[in-house]
BALOBA-1460 file (C-alpha; in Angstrom, 3 decimals):
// residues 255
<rec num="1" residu="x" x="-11.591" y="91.717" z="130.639"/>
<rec num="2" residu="x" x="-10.841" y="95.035" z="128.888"/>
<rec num="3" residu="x" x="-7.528" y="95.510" z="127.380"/>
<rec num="4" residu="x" x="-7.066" y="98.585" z="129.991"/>
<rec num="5" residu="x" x="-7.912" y="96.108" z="133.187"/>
<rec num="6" residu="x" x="-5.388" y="93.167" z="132.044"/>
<rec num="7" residu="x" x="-2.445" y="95.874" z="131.661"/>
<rec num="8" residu="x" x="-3.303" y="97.203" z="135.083"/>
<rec num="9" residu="x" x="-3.416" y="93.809" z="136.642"/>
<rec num="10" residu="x" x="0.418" y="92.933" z="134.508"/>
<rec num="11" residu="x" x="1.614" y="95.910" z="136.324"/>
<rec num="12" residu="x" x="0.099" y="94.563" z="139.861"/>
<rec num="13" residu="x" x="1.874" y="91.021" z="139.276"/>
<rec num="14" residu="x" x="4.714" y="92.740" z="138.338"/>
<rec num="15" residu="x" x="5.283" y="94.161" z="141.567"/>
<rec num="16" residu="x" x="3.867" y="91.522" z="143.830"/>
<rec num="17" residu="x" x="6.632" y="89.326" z="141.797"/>
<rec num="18" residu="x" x="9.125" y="91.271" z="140.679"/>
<rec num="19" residu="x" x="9.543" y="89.781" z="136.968"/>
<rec num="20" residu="x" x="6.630" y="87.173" z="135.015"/>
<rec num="21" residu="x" x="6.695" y="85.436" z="131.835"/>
<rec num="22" residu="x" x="4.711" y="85.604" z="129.051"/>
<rec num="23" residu="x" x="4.054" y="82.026" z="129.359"/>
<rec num="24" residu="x" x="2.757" y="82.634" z="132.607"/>
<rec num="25" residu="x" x="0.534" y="85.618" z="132.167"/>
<rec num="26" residu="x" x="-1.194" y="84.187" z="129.171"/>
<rec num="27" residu="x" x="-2.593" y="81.598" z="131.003"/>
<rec num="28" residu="x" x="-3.395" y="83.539" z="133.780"/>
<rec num="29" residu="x" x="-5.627" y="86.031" z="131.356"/>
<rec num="30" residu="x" x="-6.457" y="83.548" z="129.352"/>
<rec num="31" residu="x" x="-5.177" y="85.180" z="126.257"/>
<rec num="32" residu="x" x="-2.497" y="84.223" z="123.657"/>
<rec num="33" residu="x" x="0.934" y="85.057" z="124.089"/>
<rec num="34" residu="x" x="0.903" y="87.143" z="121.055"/>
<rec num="35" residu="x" x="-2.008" y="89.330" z="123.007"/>
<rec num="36" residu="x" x="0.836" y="89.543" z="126.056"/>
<rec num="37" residu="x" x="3.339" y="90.413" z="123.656"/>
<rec num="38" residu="x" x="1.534" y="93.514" z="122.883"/>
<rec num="39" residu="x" x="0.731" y="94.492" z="126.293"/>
<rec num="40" residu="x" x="4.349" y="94.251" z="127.410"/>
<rec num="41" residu="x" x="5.083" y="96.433" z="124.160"/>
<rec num="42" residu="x" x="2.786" y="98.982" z="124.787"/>
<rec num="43" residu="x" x="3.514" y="99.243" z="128.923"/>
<rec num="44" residu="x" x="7.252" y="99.240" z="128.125"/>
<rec num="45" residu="x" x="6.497" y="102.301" z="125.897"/>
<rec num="46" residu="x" x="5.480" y="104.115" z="128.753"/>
<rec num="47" residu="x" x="8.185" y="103.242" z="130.878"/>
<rec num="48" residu="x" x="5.984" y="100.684" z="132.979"/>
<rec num="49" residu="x" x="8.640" y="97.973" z="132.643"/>
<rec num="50" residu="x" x="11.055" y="96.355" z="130.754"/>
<rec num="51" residu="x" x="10.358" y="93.520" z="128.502"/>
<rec num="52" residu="x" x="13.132" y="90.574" z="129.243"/>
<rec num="53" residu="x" x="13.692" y="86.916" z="127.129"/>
<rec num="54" residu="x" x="10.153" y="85.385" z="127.718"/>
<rec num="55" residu="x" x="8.867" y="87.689" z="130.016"/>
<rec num="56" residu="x" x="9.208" y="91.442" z="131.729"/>
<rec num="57" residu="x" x="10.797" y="93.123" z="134.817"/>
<rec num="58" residu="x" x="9.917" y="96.266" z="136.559"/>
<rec num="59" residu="x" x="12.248" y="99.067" z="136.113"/>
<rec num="60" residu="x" x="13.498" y="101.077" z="139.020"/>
<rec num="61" residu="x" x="10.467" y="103.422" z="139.202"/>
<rec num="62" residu="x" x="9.240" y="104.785" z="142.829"/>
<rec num="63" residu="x" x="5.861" y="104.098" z="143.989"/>
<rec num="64" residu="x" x="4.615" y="107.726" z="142.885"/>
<rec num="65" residu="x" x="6.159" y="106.967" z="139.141"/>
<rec num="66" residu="x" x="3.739" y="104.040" z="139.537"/>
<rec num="67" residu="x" x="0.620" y="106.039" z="140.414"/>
<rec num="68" residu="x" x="1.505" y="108.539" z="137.183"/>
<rec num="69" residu="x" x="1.370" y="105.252" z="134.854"/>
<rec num="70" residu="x" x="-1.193" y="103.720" z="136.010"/>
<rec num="71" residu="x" x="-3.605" y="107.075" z="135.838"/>
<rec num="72" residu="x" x="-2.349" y="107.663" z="131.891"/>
<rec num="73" residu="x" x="-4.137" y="104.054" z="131.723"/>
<rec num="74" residu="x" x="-7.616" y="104.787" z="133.244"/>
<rec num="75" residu="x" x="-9.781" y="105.551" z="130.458"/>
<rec num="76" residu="x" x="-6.799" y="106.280" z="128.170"/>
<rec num="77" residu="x" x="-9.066" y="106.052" z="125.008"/>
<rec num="78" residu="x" x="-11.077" y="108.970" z="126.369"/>
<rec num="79" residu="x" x="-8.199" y="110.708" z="127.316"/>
<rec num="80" residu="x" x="-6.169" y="110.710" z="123.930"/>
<rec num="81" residu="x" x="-9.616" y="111.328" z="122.084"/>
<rec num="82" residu="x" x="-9.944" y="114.846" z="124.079"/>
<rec num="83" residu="x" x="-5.671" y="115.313" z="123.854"/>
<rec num="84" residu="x" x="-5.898" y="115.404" z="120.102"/>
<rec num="85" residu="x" x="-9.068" y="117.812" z="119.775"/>
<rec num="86" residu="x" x="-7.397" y="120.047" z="122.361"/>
<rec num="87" residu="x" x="-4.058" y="120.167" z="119.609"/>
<rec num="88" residu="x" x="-6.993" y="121.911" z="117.542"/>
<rec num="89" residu="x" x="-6.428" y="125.439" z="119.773"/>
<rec num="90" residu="x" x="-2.949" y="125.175" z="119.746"/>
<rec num="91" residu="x" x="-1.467" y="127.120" z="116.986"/>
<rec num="92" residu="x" x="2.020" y="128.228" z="116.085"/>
<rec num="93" residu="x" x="3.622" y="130.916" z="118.392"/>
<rec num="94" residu="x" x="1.654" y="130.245" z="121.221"/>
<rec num="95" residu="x" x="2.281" y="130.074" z="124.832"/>
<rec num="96" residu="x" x="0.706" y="127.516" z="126.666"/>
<rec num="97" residu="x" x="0.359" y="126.360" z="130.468"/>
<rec num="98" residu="x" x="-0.512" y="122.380" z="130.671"/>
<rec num="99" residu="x" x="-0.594" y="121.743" z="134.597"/>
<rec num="100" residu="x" x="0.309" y="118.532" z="136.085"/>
<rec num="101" residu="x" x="-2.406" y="115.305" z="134.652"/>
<rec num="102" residu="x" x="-2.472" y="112.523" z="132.940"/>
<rec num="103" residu="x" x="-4.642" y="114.216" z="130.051"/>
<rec num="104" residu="x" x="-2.333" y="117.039" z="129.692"/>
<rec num="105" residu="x" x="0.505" y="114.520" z="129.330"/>
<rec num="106" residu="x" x="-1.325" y="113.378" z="126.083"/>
<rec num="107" residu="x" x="-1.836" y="116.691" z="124.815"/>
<rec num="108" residu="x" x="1.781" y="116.628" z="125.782"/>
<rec num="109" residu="x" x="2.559" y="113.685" z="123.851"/>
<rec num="110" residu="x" x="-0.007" y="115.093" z="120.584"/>
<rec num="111" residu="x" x="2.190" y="118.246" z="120.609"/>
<rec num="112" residu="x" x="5.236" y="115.354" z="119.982"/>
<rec num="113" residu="x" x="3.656" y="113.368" z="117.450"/>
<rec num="114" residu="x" x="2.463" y="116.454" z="115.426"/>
<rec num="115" residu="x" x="5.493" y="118.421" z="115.313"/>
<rec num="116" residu="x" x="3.948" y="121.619" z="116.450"/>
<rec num="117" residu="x" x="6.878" y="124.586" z="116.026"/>
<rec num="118" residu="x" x="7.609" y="127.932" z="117.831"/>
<rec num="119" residu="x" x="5.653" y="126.622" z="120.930"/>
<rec num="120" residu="x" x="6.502" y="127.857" z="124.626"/>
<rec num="121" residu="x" x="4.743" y="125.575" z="127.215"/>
<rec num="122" residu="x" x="4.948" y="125.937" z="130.578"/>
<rec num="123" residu="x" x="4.399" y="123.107" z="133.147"/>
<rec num="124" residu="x" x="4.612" y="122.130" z="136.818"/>
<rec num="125" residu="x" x="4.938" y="118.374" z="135.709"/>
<rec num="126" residu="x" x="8.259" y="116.201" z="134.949"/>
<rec num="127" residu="x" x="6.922" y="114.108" z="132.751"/>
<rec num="128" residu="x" x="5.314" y="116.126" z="130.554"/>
<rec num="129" residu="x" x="8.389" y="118.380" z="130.967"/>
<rec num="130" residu="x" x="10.733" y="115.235" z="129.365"/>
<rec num="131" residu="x" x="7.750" y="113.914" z="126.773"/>
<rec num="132" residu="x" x="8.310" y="117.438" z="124.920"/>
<rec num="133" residu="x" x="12.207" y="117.453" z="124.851"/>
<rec num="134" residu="x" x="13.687" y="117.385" z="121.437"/>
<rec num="135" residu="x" x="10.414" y="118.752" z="120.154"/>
<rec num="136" residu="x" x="11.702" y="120.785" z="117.328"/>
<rec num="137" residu="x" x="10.719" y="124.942" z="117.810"/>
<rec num="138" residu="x" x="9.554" y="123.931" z="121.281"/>
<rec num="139" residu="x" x="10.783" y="125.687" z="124.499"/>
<rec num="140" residu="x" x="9.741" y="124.248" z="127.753"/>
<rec num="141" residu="x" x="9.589" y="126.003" z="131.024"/>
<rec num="142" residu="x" x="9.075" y="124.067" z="134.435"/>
<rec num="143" residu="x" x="7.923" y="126.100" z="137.007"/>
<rec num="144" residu="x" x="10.090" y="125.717" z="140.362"/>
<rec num="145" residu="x" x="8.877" y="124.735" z="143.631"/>
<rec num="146" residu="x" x="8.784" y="121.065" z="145.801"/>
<rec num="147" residu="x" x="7.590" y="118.147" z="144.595"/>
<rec num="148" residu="x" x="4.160" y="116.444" z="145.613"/>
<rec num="149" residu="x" x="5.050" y="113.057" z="146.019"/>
<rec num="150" residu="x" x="1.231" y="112.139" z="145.201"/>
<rec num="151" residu="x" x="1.230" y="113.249" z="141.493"/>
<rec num="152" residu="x" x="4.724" y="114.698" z="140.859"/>
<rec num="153" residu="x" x="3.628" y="118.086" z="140.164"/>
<rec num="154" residu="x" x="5.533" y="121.071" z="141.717"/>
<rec num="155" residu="x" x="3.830" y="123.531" z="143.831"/>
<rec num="156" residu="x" x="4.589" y="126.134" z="146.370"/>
<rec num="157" residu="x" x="5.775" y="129.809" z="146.529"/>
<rec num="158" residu="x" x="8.575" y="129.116" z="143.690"/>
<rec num="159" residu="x" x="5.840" y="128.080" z="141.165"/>
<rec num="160" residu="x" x="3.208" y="130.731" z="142.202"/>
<rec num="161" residu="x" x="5.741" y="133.448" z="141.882"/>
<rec num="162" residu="x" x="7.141" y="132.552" z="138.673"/>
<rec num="163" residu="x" x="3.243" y="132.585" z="137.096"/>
<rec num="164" residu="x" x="2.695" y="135.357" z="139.018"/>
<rec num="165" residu="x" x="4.983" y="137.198" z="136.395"/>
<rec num="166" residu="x" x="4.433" y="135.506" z="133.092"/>
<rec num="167" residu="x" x="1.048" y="135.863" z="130.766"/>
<rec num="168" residu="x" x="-0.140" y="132.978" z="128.596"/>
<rec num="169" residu="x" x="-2.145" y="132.266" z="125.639"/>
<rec num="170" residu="x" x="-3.727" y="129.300" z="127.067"/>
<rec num="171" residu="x" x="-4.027" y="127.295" z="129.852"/>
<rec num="172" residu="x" x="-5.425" y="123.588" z="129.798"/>
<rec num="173" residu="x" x="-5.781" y="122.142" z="133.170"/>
<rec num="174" residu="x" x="-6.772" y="118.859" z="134.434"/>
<rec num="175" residu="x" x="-9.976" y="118.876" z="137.084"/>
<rec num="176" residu="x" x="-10.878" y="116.022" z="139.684"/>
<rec num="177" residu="x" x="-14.008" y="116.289" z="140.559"/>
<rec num="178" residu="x" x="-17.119" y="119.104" z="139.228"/>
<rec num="179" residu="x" x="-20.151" y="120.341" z="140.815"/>
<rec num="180" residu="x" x="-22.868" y="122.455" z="140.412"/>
<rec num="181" residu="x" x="-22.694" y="123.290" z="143.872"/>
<rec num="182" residu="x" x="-18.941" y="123.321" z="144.093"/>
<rec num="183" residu="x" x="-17.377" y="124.034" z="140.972"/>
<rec num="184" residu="x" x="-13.867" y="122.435" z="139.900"/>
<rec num="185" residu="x" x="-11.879" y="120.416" z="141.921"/>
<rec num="186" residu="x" x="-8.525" y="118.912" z="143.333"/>
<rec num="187" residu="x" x="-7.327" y="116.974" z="145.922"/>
<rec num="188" residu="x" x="-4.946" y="119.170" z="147.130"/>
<rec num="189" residu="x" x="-4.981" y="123.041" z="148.951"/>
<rec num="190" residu="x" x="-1.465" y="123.952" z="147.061"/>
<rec num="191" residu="x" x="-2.323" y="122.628" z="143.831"/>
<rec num="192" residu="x" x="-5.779" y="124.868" z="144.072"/>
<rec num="193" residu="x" x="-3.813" y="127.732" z="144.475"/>
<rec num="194" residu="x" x="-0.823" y="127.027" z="141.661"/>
<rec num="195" residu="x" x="-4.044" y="126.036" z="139.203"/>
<rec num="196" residu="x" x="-5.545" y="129.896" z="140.783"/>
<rec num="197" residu="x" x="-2.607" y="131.100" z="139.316"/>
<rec num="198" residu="x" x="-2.179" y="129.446" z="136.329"/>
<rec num="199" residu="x" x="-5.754" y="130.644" z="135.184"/>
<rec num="200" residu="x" x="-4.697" y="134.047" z="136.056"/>
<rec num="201" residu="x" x="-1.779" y="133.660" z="134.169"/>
<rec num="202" residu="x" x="-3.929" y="132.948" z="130.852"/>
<rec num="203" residu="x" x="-5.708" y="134.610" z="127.892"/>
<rec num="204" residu="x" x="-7.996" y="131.399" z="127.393"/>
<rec num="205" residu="x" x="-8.839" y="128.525" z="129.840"/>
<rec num="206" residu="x" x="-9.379" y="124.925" z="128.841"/>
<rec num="207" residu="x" x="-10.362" y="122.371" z="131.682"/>
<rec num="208" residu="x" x="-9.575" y="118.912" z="129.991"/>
<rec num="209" residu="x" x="-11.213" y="115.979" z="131.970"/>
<rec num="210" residu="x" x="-13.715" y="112.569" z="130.743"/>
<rec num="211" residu="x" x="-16.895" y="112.465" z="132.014"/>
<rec num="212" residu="x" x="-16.239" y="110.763" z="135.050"/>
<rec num="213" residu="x" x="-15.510" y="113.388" z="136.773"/>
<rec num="214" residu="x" x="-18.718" y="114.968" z="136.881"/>
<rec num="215" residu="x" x="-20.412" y="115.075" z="139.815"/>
<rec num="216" residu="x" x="-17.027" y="113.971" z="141.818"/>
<rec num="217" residu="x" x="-16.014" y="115.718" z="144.955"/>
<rec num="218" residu="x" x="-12.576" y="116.297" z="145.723"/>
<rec num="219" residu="x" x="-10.590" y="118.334" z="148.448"/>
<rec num="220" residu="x" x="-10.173" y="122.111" z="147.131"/>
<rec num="221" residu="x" x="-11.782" y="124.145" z="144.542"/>
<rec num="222" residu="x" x="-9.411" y="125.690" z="142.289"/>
<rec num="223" residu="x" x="-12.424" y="127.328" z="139.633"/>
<rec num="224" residu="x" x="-16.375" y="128.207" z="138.698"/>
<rec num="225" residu="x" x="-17.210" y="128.451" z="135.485"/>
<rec num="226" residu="x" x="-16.883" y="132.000" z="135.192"/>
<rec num="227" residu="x" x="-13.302" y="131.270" z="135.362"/>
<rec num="228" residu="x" x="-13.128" y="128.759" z="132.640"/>
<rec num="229" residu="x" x="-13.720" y="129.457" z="128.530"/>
<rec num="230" residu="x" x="-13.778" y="125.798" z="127.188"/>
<rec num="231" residu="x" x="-13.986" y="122.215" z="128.488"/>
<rec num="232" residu="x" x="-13.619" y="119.750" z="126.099"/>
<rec num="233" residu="x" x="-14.503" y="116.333" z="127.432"/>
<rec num="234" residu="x" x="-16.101" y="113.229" z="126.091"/>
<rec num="235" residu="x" x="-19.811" y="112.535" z="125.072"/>
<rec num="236" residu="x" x="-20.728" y="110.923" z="128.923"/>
<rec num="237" residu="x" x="-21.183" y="114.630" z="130.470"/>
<rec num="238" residu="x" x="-24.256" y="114.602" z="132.346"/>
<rec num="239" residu="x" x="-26.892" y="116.654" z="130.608"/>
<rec num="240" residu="x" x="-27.449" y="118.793" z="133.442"/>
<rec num="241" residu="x" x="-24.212" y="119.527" z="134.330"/>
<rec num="242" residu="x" x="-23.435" y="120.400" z="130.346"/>
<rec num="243" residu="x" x="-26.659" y="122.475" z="130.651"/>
<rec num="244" residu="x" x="-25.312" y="124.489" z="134.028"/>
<rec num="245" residu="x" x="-22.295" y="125.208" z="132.271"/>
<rec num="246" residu="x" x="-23.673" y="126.083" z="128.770"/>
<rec num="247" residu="x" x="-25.855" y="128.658" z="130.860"/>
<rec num="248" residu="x" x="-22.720" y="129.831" z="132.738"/>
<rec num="249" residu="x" x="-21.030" y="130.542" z="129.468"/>
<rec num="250" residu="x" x="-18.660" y="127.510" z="129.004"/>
<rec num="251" residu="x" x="-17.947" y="126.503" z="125.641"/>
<rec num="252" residu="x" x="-18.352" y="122.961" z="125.600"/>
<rec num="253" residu="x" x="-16.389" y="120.789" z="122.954"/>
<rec num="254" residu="x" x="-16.834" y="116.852" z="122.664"/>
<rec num="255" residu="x" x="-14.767" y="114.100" z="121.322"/>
């Protein structure tokens, strides 16, 4: 079992049960405790639960707090890789959008561990809103709007008003699903039109995704690839789908 799949399946016993030993979950993985210890280290870390004497609770998260974590876990190696070559556009003084995603919480989180100065970002996300406070030099602006309970992102006329007035240096966004036939998607109509307006709102557009979303439907189309100046992604693109875009002028940049 890979070190991603045990975590997730902690944080499933965890809320069938309420609390679990280490004790307990070693044998049930099969691992040592040390191995648990580590898991319960690095989930606690992210706020997944607390660790207890000889075991771990769940802390008083909602059920959408629990969707966030357990997305910054799927494929969080490829994620992180394509986080900290996305830090490689950011420079000092610029202003930046990162929209609401579990990739643009690690460049979030990148931005934290590098001590990047005399940033402004801009987001539509609460966690990636509190990662960056008490970054020194950094000034972060949440747009306004409602909530959507699904992935905690604000939308709505609040948020497409406010980008409506503001101009960016960059924008990296998050993408569900890509097509040829389609181009980039989300689940959702009102996050297609706050992403619309984020991409508006920028000098430069990123789309910051692994590979598994290629060829991956999804609800609304926020972009084509006429709208978008770099994807950076990991080395499992499709080649045809990298070749469609290369034609379409999209700088592509791997991990």
């Amino acid at each position: 079992m890979f070190v991603e799949e045990r975590r997730n399946k902690i944080l499933e016993l965890l809320r069938k049960n309420s609390k679990m030993r280490v004790n307990d979950l070693a044998k049930i993985f099969g691992v040592s405790t040390v191995t648990i210890r580590k898991d319960l280290e690095y989930l606690e870390s992210i706020g997944a639960l607390v660790r207890t004497h000889g075991g771990a609770i769940l802390p008083n998260h909602s059920k959408t707090e629990w969707e966030f974590f357990r997305k910054l876990n799927l494929r969080k190696e490829e994620k992180q890789r394509i986080a900290r070559k996305a830090l490689y556009f950011i420079e000092n003084g610029d202003t930046i959008i990162l929209d609401s995603g579990s990739t643009t919480f690690y460049i979030a989180r990148e931005i934290r561990k590098n001590g990047n100065s005399h940033l402004t970002v801009v987001t539509n996300n609460i966690f990636i809103a509190e990662e960056l406070l008490g970054v020194t030099g950094t000034e972060i602006i949440i747009l306004g709007g409602s909530i959507r309970d699904h992935s905690l992102s604000l939308i709505g006329p609040w948020a497409m008003r406010y980008l409506q007035e503001i101009k960016v240096d960059k924008a990296f966004l998050g993408t569900l699903g890509f097509s040829q036939e389609r181009g980039f998607m989300t689940p959702s109509l009102v996050e297609a039109d706050v992403k619309r307006a984020m991409i508006k709102a920028a000098g430069k557009v990123f789309i910051v995704t692994d590979s598994s979303k290629f060829q991956r439907g999804a609800f609304a189309v926020f972009a084509q690839p006429e709208d978008v100046d770099f994807l950076i992604t990991d080395p499992g693109i499709p080649e045809d789908v990298e070749k469609y875009l290369l034609e379409n002028e999209v700088r592509i940049i791997k991990t």
